[in-house]
C-alpha positions as CSV (number, residue, x, y, z in Angstrom):
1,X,-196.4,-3.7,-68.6
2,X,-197.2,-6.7,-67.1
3,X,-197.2,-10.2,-69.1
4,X,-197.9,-10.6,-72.2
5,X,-198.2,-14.2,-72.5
6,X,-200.6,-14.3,-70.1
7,X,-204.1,-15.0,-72.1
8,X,-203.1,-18.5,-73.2
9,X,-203.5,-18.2,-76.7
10,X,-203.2,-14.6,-77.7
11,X,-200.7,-11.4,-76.6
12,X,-202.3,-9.1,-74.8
13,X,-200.5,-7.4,-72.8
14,X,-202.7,-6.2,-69.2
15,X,-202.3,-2.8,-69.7
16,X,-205.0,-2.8,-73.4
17,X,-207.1,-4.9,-71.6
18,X,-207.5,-2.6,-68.3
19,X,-208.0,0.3,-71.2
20,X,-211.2,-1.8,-72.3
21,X,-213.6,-0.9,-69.4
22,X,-212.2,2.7,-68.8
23,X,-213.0,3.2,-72.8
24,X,-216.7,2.0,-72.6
25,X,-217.9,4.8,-71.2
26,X,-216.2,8.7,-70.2
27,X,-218.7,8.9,-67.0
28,X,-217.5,5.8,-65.7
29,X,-215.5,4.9,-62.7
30,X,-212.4,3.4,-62.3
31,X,-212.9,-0.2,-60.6
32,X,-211.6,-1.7,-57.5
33,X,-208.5,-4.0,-58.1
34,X,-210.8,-6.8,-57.6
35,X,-213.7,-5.9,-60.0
36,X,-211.1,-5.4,-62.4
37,X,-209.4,-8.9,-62.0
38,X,-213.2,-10.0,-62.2
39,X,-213.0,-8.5,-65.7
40,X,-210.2,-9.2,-67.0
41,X,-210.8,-13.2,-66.3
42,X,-213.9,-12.7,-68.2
43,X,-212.4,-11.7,-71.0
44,X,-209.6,-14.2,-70.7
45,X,-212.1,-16.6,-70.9
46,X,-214.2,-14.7,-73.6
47,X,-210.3,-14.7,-75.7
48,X,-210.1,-18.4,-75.4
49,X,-213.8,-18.9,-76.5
50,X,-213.3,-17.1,-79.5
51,X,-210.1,-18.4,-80.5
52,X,-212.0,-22.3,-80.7
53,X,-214.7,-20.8,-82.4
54,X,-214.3,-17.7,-84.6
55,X,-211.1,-18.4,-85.7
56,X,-210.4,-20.7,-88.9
57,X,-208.8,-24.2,-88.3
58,X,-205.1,-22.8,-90.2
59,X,-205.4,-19.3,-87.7
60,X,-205.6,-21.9,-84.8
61,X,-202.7,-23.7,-85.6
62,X,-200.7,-20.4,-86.2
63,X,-201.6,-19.1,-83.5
64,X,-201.0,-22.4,-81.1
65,X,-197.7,-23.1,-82.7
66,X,-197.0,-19.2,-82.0
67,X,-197.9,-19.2,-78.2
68,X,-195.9,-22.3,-77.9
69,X,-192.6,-20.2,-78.5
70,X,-192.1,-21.1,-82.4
71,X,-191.0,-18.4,-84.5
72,X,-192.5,-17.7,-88.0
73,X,-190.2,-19.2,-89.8
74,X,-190.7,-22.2,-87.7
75,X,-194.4,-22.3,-88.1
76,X,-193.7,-22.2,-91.4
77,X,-191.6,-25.4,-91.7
78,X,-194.2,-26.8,-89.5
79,X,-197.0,-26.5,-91.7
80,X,-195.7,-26.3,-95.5
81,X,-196.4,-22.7,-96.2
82,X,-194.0,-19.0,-96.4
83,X,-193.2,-17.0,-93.8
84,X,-195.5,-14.1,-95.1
85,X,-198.7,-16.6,-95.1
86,X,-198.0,-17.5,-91.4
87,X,-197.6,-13.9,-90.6
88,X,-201.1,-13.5,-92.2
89,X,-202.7,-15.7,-90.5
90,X,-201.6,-14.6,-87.5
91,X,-202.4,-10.8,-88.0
92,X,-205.8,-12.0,-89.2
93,X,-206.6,-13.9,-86.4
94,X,-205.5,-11.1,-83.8
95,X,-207.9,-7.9,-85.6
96,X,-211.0,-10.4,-85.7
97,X,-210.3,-11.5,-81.6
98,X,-210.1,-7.9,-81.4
99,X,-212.9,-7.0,-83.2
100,X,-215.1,-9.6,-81.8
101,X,-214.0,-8.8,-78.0
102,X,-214.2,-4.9,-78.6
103,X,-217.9,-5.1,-79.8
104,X,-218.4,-7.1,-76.9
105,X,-217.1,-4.7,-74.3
106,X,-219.0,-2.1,-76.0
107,X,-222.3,-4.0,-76.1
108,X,-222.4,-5.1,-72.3
C-alpha cells in the first residue's frame, strides 16, 4: 500500500483509488502509469473540492484537526464535544466524499 496520507485531507490509501477506474467499466483497459497518475491527481483535486464544499463546517474541522495528526480524543478536547461525536463526524464525512466521488467516477 502506498500512503495513506497522501490526499491532504482524507485517507485514501492509492491502492482504492487505482480500483476506481478499473471498476467503471469490465471492458476496459488497464492505463499506462502516466494516465493513471493523471487520474489519480484529478481526483485528489476533486477530494479537496469536495471537502470545502460538501462537507459541513464541524466535518471540516474534524477532519482538519484529524489529518493534522490529533487523535479523537484530542479533537474532542479541541472542540467541546465526546469522543463518539468526533468519530461521527468523521465517518460521516468520509461515506459522503465517497459517495460523491464514486458517482463521479461512474458518471464520466
Amino acid at each position: 500500500m502506498g500512503r495513506e496520507h497522501e490526499f491532504a485531507e482524507l485517507i485514501v490509501s492509492r491502492k482504492m483509488l487505482e480500483s476506481f477506474p478499473a471498476t467503471r467499466s469490465a471492458y476496459r483497459s488497464r492505463e499506462s502509469a502516466p494516465e493513471l497518475d493523471k487520474t489519480i491527481d484529478r481526483l485528489r483535486k476533486k477530494i479537496k473540492w469536495h471537502i470545502a464544499h460538501s462537507l459541513s463546517k464541524r466535518q471540516k474541522e474534524v477532519i482538519r484537526l484529524y489529518m493534522l495528526g490529533k487523535k479523537e480524543r484530542e479533537i474532542a478536547g479541541i472542540l467541546g464535544i465526546k469522543q463518539q461525536v468526533v468519530n461521527i463526524y468523521k465517518w460521516r464525512a468520509i461515506k459522503k466524499l465517497q459517495k460523491v466521488l464514486t458517482a463521479e467516477v461512474y458518471v464520466k
